[in-house]
C-alpha positions in Angstrom: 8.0 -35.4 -1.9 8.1 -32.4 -3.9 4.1 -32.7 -4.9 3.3 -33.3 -1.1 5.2 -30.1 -0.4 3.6 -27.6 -3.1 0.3 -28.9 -2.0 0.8 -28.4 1.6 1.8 -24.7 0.0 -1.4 -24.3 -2.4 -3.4 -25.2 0.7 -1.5 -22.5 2.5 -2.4 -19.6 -0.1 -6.0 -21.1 0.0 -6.5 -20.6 3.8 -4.6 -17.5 4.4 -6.7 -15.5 1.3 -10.0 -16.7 2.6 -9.1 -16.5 6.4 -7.4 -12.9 6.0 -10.3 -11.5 3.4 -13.3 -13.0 5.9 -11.8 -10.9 8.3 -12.2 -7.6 7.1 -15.9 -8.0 6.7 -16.2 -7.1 10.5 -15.8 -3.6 9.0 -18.9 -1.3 8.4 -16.6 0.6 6.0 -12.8 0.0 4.6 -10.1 1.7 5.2 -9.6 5.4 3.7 -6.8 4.5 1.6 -9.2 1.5 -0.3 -12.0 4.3 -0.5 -9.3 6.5 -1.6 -8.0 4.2 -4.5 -11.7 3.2 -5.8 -12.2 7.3 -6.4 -9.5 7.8 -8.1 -10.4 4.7 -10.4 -13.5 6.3 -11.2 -11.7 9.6 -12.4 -10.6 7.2 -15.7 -7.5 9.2 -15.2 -3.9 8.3 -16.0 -2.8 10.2 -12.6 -3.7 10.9 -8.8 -2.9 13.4 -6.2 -0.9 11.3 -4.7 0.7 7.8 -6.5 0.1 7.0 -9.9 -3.0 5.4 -11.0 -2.9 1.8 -11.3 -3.8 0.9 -8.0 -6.8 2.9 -8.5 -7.7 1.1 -11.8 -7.9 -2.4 -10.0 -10.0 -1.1 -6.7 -12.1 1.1 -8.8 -12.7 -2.2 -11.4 -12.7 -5.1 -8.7 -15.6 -3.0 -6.4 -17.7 -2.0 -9.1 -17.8 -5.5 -11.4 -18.3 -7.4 -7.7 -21.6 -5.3 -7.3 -20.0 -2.5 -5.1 -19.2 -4.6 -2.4 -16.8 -4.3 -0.2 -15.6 -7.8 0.2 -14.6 -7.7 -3.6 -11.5 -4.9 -2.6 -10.8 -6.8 0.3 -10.0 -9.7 -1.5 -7.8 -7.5 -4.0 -5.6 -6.9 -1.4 -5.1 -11.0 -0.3 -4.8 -12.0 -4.5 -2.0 -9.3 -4.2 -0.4 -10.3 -1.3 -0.9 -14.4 -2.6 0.8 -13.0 -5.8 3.8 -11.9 -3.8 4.1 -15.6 -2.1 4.3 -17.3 -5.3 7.1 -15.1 -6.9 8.8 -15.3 -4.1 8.4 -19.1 -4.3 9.5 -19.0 -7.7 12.7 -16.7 -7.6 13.9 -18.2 -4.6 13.6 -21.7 -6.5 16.7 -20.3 -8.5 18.5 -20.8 -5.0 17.1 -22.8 -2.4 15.7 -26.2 -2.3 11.6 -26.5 -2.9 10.7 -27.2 0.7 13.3 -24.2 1.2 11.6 -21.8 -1.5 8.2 -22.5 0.1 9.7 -21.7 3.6 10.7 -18.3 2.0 7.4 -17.5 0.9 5.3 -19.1 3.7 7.8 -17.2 6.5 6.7 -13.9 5.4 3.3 -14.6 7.7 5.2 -13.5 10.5 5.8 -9.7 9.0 3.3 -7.6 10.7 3.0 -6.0 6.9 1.5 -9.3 5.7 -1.1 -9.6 8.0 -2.3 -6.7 11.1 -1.8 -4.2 8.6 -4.1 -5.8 6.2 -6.4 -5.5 8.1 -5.9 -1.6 8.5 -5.3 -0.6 5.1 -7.6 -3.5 3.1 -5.6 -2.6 -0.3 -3.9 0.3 -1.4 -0.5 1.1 -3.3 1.6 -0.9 -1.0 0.1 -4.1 -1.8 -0.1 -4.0 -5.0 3.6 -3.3 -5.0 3.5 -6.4 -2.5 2.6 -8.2 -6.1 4.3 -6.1 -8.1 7.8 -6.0 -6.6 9.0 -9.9 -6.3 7.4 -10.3 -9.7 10.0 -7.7 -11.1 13.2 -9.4 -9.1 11.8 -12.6 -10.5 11.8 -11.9 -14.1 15.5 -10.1 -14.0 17.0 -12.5 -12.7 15.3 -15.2 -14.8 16.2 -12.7 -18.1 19.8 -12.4 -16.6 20.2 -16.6 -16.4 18.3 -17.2 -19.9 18.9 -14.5 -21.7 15.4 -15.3 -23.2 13.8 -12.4 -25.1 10.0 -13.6 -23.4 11.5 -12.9 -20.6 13.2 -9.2 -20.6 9.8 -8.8 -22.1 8.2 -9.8 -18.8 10.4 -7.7 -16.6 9.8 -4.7 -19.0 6.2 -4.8 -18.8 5.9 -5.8 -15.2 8.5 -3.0 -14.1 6.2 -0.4 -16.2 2.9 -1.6 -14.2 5.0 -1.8 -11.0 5.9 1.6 -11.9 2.0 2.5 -12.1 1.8 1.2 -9.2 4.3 3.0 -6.8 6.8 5.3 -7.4 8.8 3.6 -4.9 9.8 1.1 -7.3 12.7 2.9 -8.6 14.6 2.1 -5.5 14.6 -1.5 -6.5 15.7 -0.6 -10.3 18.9 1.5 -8.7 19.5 -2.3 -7.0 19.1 -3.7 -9.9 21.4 -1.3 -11.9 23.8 -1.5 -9.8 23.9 -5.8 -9.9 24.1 -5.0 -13.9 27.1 -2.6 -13.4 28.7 -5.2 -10.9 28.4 -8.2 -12.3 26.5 -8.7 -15.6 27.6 -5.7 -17.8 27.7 -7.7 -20.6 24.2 -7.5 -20.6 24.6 -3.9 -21.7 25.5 -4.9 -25.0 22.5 -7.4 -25.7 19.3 -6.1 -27.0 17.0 -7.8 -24.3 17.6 -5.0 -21.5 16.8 -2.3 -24.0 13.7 -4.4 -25.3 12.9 -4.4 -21.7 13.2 -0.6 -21.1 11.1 -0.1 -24.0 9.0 -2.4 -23.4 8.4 -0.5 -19.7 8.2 3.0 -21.3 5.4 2.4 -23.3 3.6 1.3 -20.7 3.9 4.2 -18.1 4.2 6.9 -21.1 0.6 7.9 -20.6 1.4 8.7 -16.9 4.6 10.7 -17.6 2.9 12.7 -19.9 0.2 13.1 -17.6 2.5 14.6 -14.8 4.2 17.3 -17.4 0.1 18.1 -18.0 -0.4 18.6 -14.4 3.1 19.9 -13.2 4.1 17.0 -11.4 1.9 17.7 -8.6 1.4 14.2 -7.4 5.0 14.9 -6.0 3.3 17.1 -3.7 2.0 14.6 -1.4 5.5 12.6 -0.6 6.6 16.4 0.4 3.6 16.7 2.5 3.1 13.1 4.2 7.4 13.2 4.9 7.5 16.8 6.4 8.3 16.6 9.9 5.7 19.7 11.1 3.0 18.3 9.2 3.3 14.9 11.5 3.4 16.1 15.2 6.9 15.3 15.6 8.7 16.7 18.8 10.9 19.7 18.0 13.9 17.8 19.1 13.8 15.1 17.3 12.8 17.1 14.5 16.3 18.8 14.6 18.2 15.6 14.4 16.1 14.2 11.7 18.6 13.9 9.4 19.7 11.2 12.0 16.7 10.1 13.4 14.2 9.3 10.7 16.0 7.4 8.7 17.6 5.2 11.7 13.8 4.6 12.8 12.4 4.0 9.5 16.0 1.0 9.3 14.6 -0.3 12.7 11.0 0.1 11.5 11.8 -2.6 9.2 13.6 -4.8 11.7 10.6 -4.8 13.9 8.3 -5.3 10.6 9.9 -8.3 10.2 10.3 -10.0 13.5 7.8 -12.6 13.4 10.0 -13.9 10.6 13.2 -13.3 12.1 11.7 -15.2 15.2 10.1 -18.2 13.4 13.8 -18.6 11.6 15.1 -19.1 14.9 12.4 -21.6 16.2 13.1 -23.8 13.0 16.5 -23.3 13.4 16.7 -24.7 17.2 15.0 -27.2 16.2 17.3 -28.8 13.2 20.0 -27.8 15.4 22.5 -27.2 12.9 22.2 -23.4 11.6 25.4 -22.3 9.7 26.3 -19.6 7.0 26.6 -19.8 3.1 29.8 -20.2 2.2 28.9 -20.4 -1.3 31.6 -19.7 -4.4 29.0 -17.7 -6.4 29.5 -14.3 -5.8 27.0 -13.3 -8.4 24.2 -15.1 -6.2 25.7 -13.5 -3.4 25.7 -9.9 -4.0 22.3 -10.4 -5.6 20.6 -11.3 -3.0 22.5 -8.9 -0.6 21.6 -5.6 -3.6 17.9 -6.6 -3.5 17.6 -6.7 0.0 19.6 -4.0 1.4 19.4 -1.1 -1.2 16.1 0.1 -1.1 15.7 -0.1 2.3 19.0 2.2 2.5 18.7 4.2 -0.3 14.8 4.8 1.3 16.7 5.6 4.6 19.2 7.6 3.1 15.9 9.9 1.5 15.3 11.2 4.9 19.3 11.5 5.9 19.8 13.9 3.0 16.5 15.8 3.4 15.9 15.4 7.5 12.3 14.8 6.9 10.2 11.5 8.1 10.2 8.5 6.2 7.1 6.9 7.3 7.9 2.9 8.5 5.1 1.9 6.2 7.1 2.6 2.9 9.0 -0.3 3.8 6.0 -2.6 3.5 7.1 -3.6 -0.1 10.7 -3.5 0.6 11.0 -6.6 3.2 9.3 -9.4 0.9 12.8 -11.1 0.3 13.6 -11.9 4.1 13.3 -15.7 3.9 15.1 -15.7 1.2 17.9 -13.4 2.5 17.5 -16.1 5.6 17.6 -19.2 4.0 20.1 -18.4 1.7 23.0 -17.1 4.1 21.9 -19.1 7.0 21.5 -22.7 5.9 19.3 -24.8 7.6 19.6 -28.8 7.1 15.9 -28.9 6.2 14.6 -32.9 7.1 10.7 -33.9 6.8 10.4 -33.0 10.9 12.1 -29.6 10.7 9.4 -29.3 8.1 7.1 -30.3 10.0 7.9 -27.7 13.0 8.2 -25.2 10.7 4.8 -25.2 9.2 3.5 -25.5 12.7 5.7 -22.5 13.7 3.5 -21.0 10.5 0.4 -22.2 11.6 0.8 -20.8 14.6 1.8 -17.4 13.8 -1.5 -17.1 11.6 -3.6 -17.9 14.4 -2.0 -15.3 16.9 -2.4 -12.9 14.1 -6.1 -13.3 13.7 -6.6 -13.7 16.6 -5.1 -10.4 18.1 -6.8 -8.8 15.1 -10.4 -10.0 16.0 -9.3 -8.8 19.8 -8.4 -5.2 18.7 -11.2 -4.9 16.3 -13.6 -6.3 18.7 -12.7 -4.0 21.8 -11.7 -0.6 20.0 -12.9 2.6 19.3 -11.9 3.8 16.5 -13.7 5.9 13.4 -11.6 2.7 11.5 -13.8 -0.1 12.5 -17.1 1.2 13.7 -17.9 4.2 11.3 -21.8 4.8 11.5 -22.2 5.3 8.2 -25.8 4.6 7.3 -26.8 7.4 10.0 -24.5 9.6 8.7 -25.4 9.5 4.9 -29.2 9.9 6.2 -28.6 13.1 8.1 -26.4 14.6 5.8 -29.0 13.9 3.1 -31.6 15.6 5.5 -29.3 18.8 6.0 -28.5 19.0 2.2 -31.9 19.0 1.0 -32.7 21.8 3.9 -30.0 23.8 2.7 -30.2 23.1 -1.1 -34.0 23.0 -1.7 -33.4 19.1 -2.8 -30.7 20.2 -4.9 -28.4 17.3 -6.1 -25.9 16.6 -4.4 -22.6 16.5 -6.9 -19.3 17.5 -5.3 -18.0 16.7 -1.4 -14.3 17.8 -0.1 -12.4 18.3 2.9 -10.9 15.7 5.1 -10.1 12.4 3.8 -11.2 10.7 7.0 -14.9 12.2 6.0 -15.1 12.8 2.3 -14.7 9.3 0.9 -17.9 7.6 2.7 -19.9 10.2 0.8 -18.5 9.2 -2.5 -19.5 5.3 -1.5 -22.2 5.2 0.5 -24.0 8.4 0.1 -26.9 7.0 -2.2 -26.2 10.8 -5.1 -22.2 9.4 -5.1 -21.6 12.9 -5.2 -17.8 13.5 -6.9 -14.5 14.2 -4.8 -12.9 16.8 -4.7 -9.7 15.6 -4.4 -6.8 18.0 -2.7 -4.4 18.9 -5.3 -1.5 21.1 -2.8 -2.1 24.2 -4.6 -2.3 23.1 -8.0 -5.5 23.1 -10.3 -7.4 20.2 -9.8 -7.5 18.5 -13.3 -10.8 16.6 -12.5 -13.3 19.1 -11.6 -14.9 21.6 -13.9 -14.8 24.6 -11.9 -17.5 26.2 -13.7 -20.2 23.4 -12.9 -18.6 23.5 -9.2 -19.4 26.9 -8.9 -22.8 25.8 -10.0 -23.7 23.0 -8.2 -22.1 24.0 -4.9 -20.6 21.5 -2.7 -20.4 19.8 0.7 -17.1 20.5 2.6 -16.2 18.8 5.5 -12.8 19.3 7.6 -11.6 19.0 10.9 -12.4 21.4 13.8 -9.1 21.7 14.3 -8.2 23.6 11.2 -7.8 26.9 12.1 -8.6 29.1 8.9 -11.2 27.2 7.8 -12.1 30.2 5.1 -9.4 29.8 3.2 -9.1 26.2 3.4 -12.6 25.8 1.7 -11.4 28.8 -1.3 -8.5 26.1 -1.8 -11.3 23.8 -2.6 -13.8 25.7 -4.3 -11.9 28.9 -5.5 -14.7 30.3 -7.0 -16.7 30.3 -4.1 -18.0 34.3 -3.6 -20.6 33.7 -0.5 -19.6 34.1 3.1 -18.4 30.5 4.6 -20.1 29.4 7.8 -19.5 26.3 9.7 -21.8 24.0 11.8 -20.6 21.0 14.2 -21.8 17.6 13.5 -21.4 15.2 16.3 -21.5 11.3 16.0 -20.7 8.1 18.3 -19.2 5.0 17.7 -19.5 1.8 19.4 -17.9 -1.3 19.8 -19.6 -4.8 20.5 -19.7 -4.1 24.6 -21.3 -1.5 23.7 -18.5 1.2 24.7 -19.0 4.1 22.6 -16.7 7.4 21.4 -18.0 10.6 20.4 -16.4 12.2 17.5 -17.3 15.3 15.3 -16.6 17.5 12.3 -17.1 21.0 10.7 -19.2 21.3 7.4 -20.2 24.0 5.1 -22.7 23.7 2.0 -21.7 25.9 -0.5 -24.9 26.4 -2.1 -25.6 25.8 -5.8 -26.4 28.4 -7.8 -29.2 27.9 -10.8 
């Protein structure tokens, strides 16, 4: 029974990766944040502006070895979100039944994280972490019940890359230190945790001493993507954000997760006999509670002390134990027909998914989906050489919705100038900026456009003019949406 169950899971993980990554192909570009992540792999840097660098090590890598297509980063993001099914197949083995650990892992195709936002993001931080995180709960807790010294070897090496992954993992290391404190303090006394955390350090010692190098600005950008001004949020709200942001980024998660939370119920009608874990271990119990809760409130609690946002999306990585946290304290009498209904509830739940997906790619108008990007590289290319005298074209900055297309698709690859929030940009020689000039492209509706582009290129000493360049995208009916931008060429200087 147990073989007839993990294959009916294997086949699972095969569809959903191939179904999931086919579907992104309808793209003429990926997402910003994928673009984003391949730059910064090419920087061979052991930072970012924004997260540190591992994420951009695997898209940089995976793109360039699969020929510089984009199907190959696509597919990144499903072997990392396939990754996360099978550790959480795995840990929740330690508590539930198989057919029960498979349901924990197969449920999580009703979290909107898992499978619309996919397809909006392709691969970035967050899914990595989606790897990254259950693989980290999974070798504690293994460590903790074997006391094996493979093991804390394990979680200290996958905590370190996690850690290169997303800063955001420290919120699940205060759940787990606080499980230690509660319940396992022995453990402080046995040289497997410290093997662990030294195991870790050496791994993400190159990136610490990267962001003493560089002044921590990579912290810059959580300041800048939480403030409340910087988002278009309603004054009133913004004055009770201390309340308000970290309430909607709770509910956020609730929502996320509602497809599961639903399907639970379905399965649940039908064994008709739901009830709640009245187990003796308390251990188990507050584990699984800690894991769950903590970093979700301790995330919350970020913007309660500060007042600023906490986007909903940080929580992507935060939710991946919710059939666990189900099956665990809400017992269903799993028999081979609640099975049965349950995989069909699973089935089912794919299909609405891709299916709403192809609808919404299919019928919108967004820069997203429908990016013209061969026209755009061609005229730019045109206006360059016009401007340049067939100069190469070596450095592009501005807006991130613009900048990244240039770096992949413009056929010179010119290099990014990444935004760096005041600080020196550690990537750029500024002398050979000055000398090769650059293309800057931003948004019309920045209003000192000047000093924005001296930000950039500080050097720059020539007056800064603008032009507008307009574009349309369509979708497959042919409705179309005009868009534009403001560039500059700062013009080399030989």
């Amino acid at each position: 029974m147990e073989k007839k169950e993990n294959k009916l899971f294997y086949i699972f993980l095969l569809i959903n990766t191939i179904l999931w990554s086919l579907i992104s192909t309808i793209r003429y570009v990926p997402s910003i944040d994928t673009m984003e992540a391949i730059s910064w792999g090419e920087l061979i840097s052991f930072g970012t502006n924004k997260h540190p660098p591992l994420s951009g090590w695997l898209a940089s890598g995976v793109y360039h070895l699969g020929g510089n297509h984009d199907f190959f980063v696509y597919l990144l993001g499903q072997l990392c979100i396939l990754t996360g099914f099978i550790f959480i197949y795995k840990l929740a083995k330690f508590f539930l039944s198989n057919e029960k650990a498979i349901a924990s892992a197969m449920i999580l195709e009703g979290c909107y994280y898992y499978t619309f936002d996919y397809f909006i993001d392709n691969f970035n931080c967050n899914f990595l972490l989606m790897a990254l995180w259950p693989m980290v709960i999974y070798y504690f807790y293994k460590s903790i019940k074997e006391n094996r010294l493979s093991n804390w070897i394990l979680f200290g090496i996958s905590s370190g890359f996690a850690f290169l992954g997303k800063y955001q993992i420290v919120f699940l290391f205060l759940a787990l230190g606080i499980y230690l404190v509660l319940c396992e303090r022995e453990k402080f006394k046995q040289k497997g945790m410290y093997i662990a955390i030294l195991s870790g350090l050496v791994i993400i010692l190159p990136h610490i001493i990267w962001l003493f190098n560089n002044e921590f600005f990579s912290f810059g950008y959580m300041l800048e993507r939480t403030h409340a001004n910087a988002n278009n949020v309603p004054v009133f709200l913004e004055k009770l954000g201390h309340i308000f942001f970290p309430i909607k980024f709770i509910l956020g998660q609730l929502m996320a997760a509602g497809g599961c939370i639903f399907i639970f119920l379905m399965t649940a009608l039908q064994a008709k006999n739901i009830s709640f874990n009245k187990s003796q271990n308390k251990n188990d119990n507050i584990f699984l509670l800690l894991i769950f809760f903590i970093p979700i409130l301790a995330q919350g609690l970020m913007g309660m002390i500060t007042g600023e946002r906490v986007p909903s999306i940080w929580g992507s990585i935060m939710v991946c134990t919710t059939g666990l946290t189900l099956f665990y304290f809400f017992p269903i009498e799993f028999n081979t027909n609640t099975f049965k209904v349950f995989v069909k509830w699973i089935y089912a739940a794919m299909s609405i998914s891709i299916l709403s997906t192809l609808i919404f790619a299919l019928v919108q108008t967004k820069q997203i989906m429908f990016y013209p990007v061969e026209k755009v590289m061609n005229d730019f290319n045109t206006i360059w050489n016009e401007n340049t005298n067939n100069a190469p074209l070596k450095y592009v900055g501005g807006d991130i919705k613009y900048i990244f297309q240039f770096r992949q698709y413009n056929n010179q690859h010119p290099k990014v100038i990444l935004e760096t929030y005041g600080h020196q940009n550690p990537w750029i020689k500024q002398e050979d900026l000055s000398k090769s000039g650059a293309l800057i492209i931003i948004s019309p509706k920045i209003k000192d456009k000047e000093n924005f582009v001296k930000e950039l290129v500080p050097n720059v000493s020539e007056n800064i003019t603008f032009e507008t360049y307009n574009f349309e995208f369509c979708n497959i009916f042919g409705k179309c949406r005009e868009k534009e931008f403001c560039y500059s060429i700062i013009k080399p200087h030989i």
